[in-house]
C-alpha positions in Angstrom: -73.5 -49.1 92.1 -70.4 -48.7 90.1 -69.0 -49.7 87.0 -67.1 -52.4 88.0 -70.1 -53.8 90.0 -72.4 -53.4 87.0 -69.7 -55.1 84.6 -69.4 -58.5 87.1 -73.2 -58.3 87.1 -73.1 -58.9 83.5 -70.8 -62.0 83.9 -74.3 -64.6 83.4 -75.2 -62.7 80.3 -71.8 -62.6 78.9 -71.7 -66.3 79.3 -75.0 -66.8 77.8 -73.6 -65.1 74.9 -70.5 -67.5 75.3 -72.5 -70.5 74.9 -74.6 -69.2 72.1 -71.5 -67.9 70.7 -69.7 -71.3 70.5 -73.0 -73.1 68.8 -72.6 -70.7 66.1 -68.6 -71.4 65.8 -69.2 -75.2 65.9 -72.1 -75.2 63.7 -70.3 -72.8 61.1 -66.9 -75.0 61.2 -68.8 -78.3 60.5 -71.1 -76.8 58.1 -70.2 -73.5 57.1 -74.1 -72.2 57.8 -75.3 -69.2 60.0 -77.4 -69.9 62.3 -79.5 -67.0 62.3 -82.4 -69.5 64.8 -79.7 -70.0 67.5 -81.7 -67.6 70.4 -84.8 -69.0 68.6 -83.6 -72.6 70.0 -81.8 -71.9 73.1 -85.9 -69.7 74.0 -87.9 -73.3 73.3 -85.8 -75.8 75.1 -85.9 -73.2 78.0 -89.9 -73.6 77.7 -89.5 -76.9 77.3 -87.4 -77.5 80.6 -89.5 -75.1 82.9 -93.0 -76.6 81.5 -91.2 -80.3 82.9 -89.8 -78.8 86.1 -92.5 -76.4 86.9 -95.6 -77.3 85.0 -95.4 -81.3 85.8 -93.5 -81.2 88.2 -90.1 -82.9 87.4 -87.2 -83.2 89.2 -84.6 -80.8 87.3 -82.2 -83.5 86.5 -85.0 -85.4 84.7 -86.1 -82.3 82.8 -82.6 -81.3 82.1 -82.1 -85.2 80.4 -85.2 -84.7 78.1 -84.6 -81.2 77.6 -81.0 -81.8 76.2 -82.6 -85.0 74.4 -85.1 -82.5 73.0 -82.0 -80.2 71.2 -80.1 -83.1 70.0 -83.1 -84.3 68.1 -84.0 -81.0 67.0 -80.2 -80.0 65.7 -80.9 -83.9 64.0 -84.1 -83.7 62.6 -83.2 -80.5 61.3 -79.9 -80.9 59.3 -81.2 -84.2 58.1 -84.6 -83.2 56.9 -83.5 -79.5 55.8 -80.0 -78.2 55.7 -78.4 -82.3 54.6 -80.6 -81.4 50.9 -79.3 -77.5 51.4 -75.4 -78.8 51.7 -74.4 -77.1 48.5 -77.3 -74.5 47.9 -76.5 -70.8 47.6 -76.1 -68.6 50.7 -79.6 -67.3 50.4 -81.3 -70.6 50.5 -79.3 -71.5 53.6 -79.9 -68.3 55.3 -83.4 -68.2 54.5 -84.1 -71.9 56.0 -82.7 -70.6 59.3 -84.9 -68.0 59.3 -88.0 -70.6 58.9 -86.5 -71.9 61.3 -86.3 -69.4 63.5 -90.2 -67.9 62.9 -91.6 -71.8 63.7 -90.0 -71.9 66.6 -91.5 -68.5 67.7 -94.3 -69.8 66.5 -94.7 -72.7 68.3 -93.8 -71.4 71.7 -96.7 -68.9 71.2 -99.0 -71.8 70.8 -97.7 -74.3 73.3 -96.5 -71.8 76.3 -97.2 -69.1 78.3 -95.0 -66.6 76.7 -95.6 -63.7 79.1 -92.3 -62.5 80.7 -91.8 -64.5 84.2 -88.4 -65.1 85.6 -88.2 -69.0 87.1 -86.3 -70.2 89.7 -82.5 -71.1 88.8 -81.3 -74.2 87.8 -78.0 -73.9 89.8 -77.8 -72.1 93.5 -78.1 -68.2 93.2 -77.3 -67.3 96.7 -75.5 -64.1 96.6 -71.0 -64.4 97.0 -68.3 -62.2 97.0 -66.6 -61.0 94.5 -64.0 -58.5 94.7 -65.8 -57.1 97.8 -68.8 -57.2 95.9 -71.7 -58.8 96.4 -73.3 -60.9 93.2 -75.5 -64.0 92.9 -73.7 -67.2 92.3 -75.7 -68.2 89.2 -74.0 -65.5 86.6 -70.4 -66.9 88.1 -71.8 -70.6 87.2 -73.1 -69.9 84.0 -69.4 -68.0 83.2 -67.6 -70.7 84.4 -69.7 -73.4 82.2 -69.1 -71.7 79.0 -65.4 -71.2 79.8 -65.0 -75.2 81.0 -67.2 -76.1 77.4 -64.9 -73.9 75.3 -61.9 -75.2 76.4 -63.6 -79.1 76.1 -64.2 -78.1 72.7 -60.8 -76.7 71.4 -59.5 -80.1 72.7 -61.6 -82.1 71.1 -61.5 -79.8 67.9 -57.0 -80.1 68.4 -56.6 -83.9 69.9 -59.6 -85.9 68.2 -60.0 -87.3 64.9 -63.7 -85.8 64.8 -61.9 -82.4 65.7 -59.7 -82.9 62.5 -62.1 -84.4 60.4 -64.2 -80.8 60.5 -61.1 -78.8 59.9 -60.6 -80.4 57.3 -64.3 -80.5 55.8 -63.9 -76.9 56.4 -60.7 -76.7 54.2 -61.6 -78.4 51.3 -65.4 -80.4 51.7 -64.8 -82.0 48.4 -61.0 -83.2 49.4 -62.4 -84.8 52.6 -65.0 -86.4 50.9 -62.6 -88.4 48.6 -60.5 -88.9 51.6 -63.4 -91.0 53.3 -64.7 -88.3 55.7 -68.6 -88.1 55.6 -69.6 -84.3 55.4 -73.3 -85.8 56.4 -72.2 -87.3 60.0 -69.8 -84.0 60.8 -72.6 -81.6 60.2 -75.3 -84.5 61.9 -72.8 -84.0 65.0 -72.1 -80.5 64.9 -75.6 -79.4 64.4 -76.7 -81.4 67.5 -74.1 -80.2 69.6 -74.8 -76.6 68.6 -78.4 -77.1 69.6 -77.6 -78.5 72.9 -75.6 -75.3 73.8 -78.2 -73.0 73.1 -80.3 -75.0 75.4 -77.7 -74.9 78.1 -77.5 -71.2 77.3 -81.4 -70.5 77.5 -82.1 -72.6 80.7 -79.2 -70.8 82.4 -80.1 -67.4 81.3 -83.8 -67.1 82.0 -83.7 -66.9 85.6 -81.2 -63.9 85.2 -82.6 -61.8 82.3 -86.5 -63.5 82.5 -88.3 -66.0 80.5 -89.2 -64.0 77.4 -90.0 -65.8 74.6 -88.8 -62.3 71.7 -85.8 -61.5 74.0 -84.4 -64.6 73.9 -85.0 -65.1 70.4 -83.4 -61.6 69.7 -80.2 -62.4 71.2 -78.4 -64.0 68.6 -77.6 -60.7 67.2 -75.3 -59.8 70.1 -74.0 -63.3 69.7 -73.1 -63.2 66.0 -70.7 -59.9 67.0 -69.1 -62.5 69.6 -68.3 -65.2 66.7 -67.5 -62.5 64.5 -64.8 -61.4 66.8 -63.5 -65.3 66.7 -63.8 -65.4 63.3 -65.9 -68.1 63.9 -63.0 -70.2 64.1 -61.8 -70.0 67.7 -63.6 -71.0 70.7 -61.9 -69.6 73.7 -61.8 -66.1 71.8 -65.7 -66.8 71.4 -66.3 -67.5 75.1 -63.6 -63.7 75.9 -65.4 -62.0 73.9 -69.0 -63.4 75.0 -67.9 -62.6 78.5 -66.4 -58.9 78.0 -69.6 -57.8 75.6 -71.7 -59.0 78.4 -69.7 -56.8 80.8 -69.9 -54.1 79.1 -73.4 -53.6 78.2 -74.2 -54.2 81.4 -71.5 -51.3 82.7 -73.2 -49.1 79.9 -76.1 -49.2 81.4 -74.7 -46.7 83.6 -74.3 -44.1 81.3 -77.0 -44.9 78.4 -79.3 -44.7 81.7 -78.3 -41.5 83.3 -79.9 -38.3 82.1 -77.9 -35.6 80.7 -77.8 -32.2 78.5 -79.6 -32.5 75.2 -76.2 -33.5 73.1 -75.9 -36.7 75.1 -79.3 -38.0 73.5 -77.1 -40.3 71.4 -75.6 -42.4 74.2 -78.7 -42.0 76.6 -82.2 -44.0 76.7 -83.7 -46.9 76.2 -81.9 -49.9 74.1 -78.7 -48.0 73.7 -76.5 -50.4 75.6 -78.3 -53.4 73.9 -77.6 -51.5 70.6 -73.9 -51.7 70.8 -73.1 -55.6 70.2 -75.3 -54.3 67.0 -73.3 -51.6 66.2 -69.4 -53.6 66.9 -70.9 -56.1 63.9 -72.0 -53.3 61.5 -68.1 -51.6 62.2 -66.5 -54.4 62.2 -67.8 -56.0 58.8 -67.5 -52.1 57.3 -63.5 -52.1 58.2 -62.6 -55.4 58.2 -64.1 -56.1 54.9 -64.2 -59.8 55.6 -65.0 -62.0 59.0 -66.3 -64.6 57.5 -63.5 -67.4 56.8 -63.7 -68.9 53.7 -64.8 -72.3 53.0 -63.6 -74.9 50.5 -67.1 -75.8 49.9 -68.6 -76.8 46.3 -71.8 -74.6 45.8 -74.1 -76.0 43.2 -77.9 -74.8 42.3 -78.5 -71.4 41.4 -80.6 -68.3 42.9 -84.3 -68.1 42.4 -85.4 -66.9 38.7 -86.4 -63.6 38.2 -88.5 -63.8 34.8 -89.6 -60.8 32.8 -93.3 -59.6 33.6 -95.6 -60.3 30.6 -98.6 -58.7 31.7 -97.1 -55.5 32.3 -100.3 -53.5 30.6 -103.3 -55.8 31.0 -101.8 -56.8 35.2 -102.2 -53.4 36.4 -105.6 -52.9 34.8 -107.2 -56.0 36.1 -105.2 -55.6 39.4 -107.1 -51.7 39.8 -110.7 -53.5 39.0 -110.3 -56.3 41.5 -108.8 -53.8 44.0 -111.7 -51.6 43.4 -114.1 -54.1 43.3 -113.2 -55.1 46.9 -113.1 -51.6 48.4 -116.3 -50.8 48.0 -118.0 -54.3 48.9 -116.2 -55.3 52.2 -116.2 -54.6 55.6 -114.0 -51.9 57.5 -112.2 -55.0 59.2 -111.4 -56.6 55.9 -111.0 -52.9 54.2 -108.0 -52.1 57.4 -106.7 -55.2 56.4 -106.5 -55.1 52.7 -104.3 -51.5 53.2 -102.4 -53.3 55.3 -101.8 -55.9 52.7 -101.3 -53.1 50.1 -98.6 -51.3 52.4 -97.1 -54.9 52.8 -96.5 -55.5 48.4 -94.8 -51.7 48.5 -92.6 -53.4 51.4 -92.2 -56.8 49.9 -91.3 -55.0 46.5 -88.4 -53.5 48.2 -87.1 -56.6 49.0 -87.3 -57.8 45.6 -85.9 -55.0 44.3 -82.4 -55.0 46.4 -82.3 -59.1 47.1 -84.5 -60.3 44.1 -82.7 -57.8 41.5 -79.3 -57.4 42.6 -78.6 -60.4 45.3 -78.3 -58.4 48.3 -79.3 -59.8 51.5 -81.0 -57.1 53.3 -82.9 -57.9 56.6 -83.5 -54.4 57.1 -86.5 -53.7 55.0 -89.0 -53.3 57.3 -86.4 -51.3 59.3 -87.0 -48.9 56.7 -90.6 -48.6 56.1 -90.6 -48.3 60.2 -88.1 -44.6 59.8 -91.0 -44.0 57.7 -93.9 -44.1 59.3 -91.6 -42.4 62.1 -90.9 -39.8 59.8 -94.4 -39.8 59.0 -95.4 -38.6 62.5 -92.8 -36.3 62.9 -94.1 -34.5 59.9 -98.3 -34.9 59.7 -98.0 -33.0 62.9 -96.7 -29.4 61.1 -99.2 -29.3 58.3 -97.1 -30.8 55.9 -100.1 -32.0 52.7 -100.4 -36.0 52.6 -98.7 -36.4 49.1 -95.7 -34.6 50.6 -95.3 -36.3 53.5 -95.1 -39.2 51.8 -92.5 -38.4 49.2 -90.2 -37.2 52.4 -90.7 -39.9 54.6 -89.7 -42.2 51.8 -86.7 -39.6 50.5 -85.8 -39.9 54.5 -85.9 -43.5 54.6 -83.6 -43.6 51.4 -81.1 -42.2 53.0 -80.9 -44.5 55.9 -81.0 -47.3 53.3 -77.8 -45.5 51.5 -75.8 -45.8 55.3 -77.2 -48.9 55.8 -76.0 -50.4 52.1 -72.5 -48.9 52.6 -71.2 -52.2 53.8 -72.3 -54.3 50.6 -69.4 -52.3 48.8 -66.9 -54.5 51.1 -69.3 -57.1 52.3 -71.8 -59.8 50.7 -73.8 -63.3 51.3 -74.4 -64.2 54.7 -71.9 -61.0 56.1 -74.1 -58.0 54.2 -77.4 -60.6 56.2 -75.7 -60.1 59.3 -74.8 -56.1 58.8 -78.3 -55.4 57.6 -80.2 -57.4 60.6 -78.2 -55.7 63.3 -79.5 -52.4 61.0 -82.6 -53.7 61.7 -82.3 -54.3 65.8 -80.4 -51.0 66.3 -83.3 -49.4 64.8 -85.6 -51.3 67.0 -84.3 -50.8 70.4 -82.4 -47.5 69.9 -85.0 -45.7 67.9 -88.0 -46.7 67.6 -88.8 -47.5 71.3 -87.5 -44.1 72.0 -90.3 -41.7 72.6 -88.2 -39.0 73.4 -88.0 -38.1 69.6 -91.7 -37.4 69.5 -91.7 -34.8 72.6 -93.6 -34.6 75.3 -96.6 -33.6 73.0 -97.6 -37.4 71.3 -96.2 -36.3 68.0 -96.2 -40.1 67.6 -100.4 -39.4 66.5 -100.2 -39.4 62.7 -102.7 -36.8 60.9 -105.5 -37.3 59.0 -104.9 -38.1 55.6 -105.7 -35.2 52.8 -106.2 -34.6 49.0 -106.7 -31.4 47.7 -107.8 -30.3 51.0 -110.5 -33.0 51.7 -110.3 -35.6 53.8 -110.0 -39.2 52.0 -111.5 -41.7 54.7 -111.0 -45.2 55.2 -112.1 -46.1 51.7 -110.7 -42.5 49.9 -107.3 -43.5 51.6 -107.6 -47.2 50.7 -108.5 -46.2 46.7 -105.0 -44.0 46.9 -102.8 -46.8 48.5 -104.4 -49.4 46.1 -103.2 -46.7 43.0 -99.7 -46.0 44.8 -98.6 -50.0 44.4 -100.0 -50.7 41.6 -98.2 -47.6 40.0 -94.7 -49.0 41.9 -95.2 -52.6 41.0 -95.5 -51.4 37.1 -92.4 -49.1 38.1 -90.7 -52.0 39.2 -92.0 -54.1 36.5 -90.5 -51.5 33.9 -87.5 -51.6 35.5 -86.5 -55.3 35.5 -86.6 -55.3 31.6 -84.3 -52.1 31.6 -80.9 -51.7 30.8 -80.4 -51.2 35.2 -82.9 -54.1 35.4 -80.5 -56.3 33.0 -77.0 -55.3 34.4 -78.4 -55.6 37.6 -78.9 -59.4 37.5 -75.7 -59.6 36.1 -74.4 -58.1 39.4 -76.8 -60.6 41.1 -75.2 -63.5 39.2 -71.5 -62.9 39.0 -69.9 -59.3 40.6 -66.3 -60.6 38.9 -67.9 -61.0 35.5 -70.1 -57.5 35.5 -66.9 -55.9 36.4 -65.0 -57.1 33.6 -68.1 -56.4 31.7 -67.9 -52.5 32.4 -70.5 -52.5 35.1 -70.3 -50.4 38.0 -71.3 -52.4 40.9 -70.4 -49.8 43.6 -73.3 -47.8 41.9 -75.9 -50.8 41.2 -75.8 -51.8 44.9 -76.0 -48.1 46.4 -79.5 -47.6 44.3 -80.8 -50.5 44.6 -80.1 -50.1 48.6 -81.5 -46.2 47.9 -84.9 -47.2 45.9 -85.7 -50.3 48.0 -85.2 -48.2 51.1 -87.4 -45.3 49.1 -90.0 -48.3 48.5 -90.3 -49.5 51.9 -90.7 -46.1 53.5 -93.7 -45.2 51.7 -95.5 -48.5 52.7 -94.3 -47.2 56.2 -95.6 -44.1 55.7 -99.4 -45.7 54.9 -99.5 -48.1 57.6 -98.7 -44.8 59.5 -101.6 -43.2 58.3 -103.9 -46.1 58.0 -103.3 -46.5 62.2 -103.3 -42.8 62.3 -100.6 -43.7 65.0 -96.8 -44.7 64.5 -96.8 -47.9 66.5 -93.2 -49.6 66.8 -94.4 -52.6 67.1 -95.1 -53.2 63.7 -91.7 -52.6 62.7 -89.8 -55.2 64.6 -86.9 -57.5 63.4 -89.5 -60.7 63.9 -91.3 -58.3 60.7 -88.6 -57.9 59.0 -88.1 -61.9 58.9 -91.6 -62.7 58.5 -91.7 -60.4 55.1 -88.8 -62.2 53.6 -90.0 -65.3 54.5 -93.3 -64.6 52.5 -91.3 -62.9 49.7 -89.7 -65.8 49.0 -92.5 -68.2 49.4 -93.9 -66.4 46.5 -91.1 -65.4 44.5 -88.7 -63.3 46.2 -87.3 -62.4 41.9 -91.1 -61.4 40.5 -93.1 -58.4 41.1 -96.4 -61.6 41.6 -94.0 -62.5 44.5 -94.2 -59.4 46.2 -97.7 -59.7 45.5 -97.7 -62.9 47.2 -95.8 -61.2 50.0 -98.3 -58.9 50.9 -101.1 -61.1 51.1 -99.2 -62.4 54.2 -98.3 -59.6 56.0 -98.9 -59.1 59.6 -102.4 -57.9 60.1 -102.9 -58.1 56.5 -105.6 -60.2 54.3 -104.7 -63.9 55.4 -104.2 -62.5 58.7 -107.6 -61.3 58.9 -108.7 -64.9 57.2 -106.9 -66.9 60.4 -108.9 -64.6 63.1 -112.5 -65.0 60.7 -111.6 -68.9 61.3 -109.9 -68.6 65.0 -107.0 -69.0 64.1 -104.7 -66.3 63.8 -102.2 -67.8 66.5 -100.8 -69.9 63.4 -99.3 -67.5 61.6 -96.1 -67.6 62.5 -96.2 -71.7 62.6 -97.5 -71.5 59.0 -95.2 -68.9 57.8 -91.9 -70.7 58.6 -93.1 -74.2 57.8 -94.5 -73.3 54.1 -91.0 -71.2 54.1 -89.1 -74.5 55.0 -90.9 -76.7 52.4 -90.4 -74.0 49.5 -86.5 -73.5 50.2 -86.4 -76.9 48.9 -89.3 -78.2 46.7 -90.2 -74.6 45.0 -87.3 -72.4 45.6 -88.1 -70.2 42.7 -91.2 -69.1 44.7 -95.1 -69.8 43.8 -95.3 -67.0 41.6 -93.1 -68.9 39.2 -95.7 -71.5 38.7 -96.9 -70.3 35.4 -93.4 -69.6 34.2 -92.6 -72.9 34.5 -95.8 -74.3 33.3 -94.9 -71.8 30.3 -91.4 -73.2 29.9 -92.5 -77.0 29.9 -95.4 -76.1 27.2 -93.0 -74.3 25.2 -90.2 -77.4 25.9 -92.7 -79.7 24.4 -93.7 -77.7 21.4 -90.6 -76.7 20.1 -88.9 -79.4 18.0 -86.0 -81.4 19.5 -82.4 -81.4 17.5 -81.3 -84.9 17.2 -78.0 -85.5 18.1 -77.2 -89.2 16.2 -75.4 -89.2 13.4 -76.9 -88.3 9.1 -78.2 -92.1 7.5 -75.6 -93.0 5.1 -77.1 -92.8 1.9 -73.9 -93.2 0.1 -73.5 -89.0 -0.3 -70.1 -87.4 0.6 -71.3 -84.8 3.7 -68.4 -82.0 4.1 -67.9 -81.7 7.5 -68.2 -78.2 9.0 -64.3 -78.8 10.5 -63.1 -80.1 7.9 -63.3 -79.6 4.2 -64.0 -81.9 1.5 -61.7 -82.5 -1.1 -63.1 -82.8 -4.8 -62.6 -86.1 -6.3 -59.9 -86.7 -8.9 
């Protein structure tokens, strides 16, 4: 085939990522939120519509009425019941109840569907046409045609209606057209539904072109965030263009990332490297454009969660190396696998407290960074290199992918430096990871035997040296939030305008905090590495790298306890192993984003800050109020402290 025939082919997932593209733009303009669970929703109401046509037999009309019903009160019962109490929360809180979001929904269709890949019969006729003298099914034109008919049914409503002007002008100034009599809570009731109801459109169109697939669908909102970016998340039909043309030509790449070539052309050849390149246009574009994002005359009240000072930074990592001992030696090998795994999970977790928690950076790339070092880790085991080495290099490797990847937070912040860092994260999955060329034709992927001092440690000598590792970086970390760094850090975190005219360097502060979280994460790489004696990509996956913020901020995503917290979560980690001892380690994911959707707004500070506050209210109650009415008169002339007295004659 040629180009031209591979770039009409890719006319039904350009519009896809039109009609994804545009429930972004609508839900941003009415509410100013990224909607990081768009694919997440358009992949369940596609399960939902083929369970009622194919499973019970529905006629598709029927199923497409309930399956649009189905969005509409999902886009409702969300806004109302989460982001209506989020309305003026910081970025992070908003962000992160997306991504709950976005893992219950994953969740769910794991538990409820058959999630294997299968590619169901289209909705519309797919009998092949011509186009051009080529030969394509009608489907992609339809599903092209739709998003290009809704866009322009949108800008007119959004030009020629008073709903259309009542979110521009919500979007100017939310506080202006409140006192105006506009309701912000009806505009973003409306435009949350309707962006719901075009990622269903978008899934039950698409999945009889690129299969029913319950990750891939999910995955696509990070092509579809370079599409709104490109609109600025303002315009429509240049959403729907450029929906359309990056569909076109990652299917005309294909091509060439397909075709086999001298070694130099390893870059743009293999697997995932055309689906990488909506990832990379976002990263470029945020680096050189600085700003995408249009700003919003919203009124942002509430604050980021608290990151106390440790107390028990001597008597913590004592009792933490008992306890950890203690269980070593008295478990299982099933419960001793999963507690490293846990272990590797706080060193990853801490990493995320260190560069979001410390300094305010949204990075969704942190598991992106333990996975280059457990990659790293196989590259190296396999010439000999001593365990303690290996380890310092996959992690010194890893920092330097989190230096590249933190270069855009020196132009970029909020919910922009979230979007740079998760297409990080998705570049790295399907353009380097999955590639198995970089191992050779050998299996370098096989990671050695652990080592010390020319032994070999064993499952329970490796677990006693990963338990001593994070308990020696969690009291590093510790140390380091009552530092001078640790100090001017949060001050970065809480206002970049004021640390500036402070003195502060925060070109410097968010470059090492990018550098030692990236360093962090890469060691925990580098010991799940070793503790699978395999480098398995899989565990490295964007879907990781949300489930580990998730749990970090569940438990404090500001305390070293939270990272703590964190780990007892992880994937295949301790609770994990709890779920399959009770049958029920299909939940995860469903218990994961709901607890994450009820802390975001009862216990946003995390449940590692329950003793803090417990402290705080004890400490309220013992210390003395000041009274604030006025001295008795008792007849005595009081100076005032404005005002002095003058002496009686």
């Amino acid at each position: 085939m040629s180009v031209l025939q591979f770039a009409i082919l890719g006319l039904g997932l350009g519009g896809a990522y039109a009609l994804l593209a545009l429930g972004l733009v609508t839900i941003y303009r009415g509410t100013g939120v990224l909607n990081f669970s768009q694919g997440a929703v358009a992949m369940i109401c596609a399960y939902v519509f083929f369970a009622l046509r194919d499973d019970l037999g529905l006629p598709t009309p029927v199923a497409a009425l309930i399956t649009l019903a189905f969005a509409v009160v999902l886009g409702l019962a969300f806004y109302l019941l989460v982001m209506r109490q989020l309305r003026n929360s910081p970025v992070l809180a908003r962000i992160t109840s997306t991504l709950a979001l976005l893992l219950l929904l994953q969740g769910l269709a794991t538990l409820l569907f058959d999630v294997q890949t299968r590619t169901p019969v289209s909705v519309v006729p797919a009998a092949p046409i011509s186009v051009l003298g080529i030969n394509m099914p009608a489907d992609r034109l339809v599903l092209a045609a739709v998003a290009v008919v809704l866009a322009v049914a949108l800008g007119l409503v959004s030009r020629r209606t008073r709903i259309g002007l009542a979110i521009r002008a919500i979007s100017d100034s939310e506080k202006g057209a409140s006192l105006s009599g506009l309701s912000p809570v009806l505009i973003g009731t409306l435009t949350w539904a309707v962006g719901f109801v075009l990622a269903a459109v978008a899934g039950v169109m698409l999945s009889p072109i690129a299969g029913l697939d319950a990750k891939a669908l999910t995955l696509l909102v990070v092509p579809v965030f370079a599409a709104a970016l490109i609109a600025r998340f303002t315009s429509f039909g240049v959403a729907v263009a450029a929906g359309l043309g990056l569909g076109m030509v990652e299917s005309a790449l294909q091509l060439v990332t397909g075709a086999e070539g001298a070694w130099y052309t390893w870059l743009w050849t293999g697997p995932g490297r055309s689906q990488a390149i909506p990832a990379l246009m976002v990263i470029l574009a945020m680096i050189f454009s600085g700003r995408l994002l249009p700003a919003r005359g919203e009124v942002v009240r509430g604050r980021l969660p608290i990151s106390p000072p440790p107390r028990y930074r001597v008597t913590g990592p004592i009792v933490a190396l008992v306890l950890g001992l203690v269980f070593i030696y008295n478990v299982r090998p099933s419960w001793l696998s999963a507690g490293v795994v846990s272990l590797a999970g706080i060193l990853i977790a801490l990493s995320a407290v260190l560069v979001t928690g410390f300094i305010g950076q949204i990075s969704l790339a942190q598991v992106a960074f333990a996975g280059f070092g457990g990659m790293m880790t196989a590259l190296l085991s396999g010439h000999g290199l001593p365990f303690p080495l290996v380890l310092l290099l996959s992690g010194a490797l890893a920092m330097a992918l989190g230096l590249l990847v933190g270069l855009p937070s020196l132009r970029v912040r909020g919910p922009s430096l979230a979007l740079v860092t998760l297409s990080a994260a998705y570049m790295c999955q399907v353009a380097i990871f999955s590639d198995g060329r970089l191992f050779g034709d050998q299996g370098f992927n096989r990671v050695a035997s652990p080592t010390l001092f020319g032994m070999e440690l064993g499952d329970t000598g490796f677990a006693v040296v990963t338990l001593v590792i994070v308990i020696a970086t969690a009291s590093l970390v510790a140390a380091l939030r009552v530092s001078a760094f640790g100090r001017r850090a949060l001050a970065v975190r809480e206002n970049e305008a004021a640390a500036v005219a402070a003195g502060i360097n925060i070109k410097r502060f968010k470059l090492a905090a990018f550098a030692l979280s990236a360093f962090v994460a890469g060691v925990g790489g580098s010991l799940l590495g070793y503790q699978a004696n395999v480098f398995a990509f899989e565990r490295f996956t964007v879907f990781e790298s949300l489930h580990v913020i998730a749990m970090a901020y569940i438990g404090g995503i500001g305390m070293v306890s939270g990272a703590i917290f964190a780990g007892l979560g992880a994937g295949g980690g301790l609770f994990s192993q709890l779920l399959a001892t009770w049958g029920a380690d299909a939940y995860q994911l469903v218990i994961a984003g709901g607890a994450l959707l009820l802390a975001v707004q009862a216990h946003p500070d995390g449940m590692a800050s329950t003793v803090h506050t417990i402290r705080e209210r004890r400490r309220r109650r013992t210390t003395p109020a000041v009274s604030d009415s006025p001295p008795p008169d008792d007849g005595e002339d009081r100076a005032s402290p404005l005002k002095p007295s003058v002496p009686a004659k």
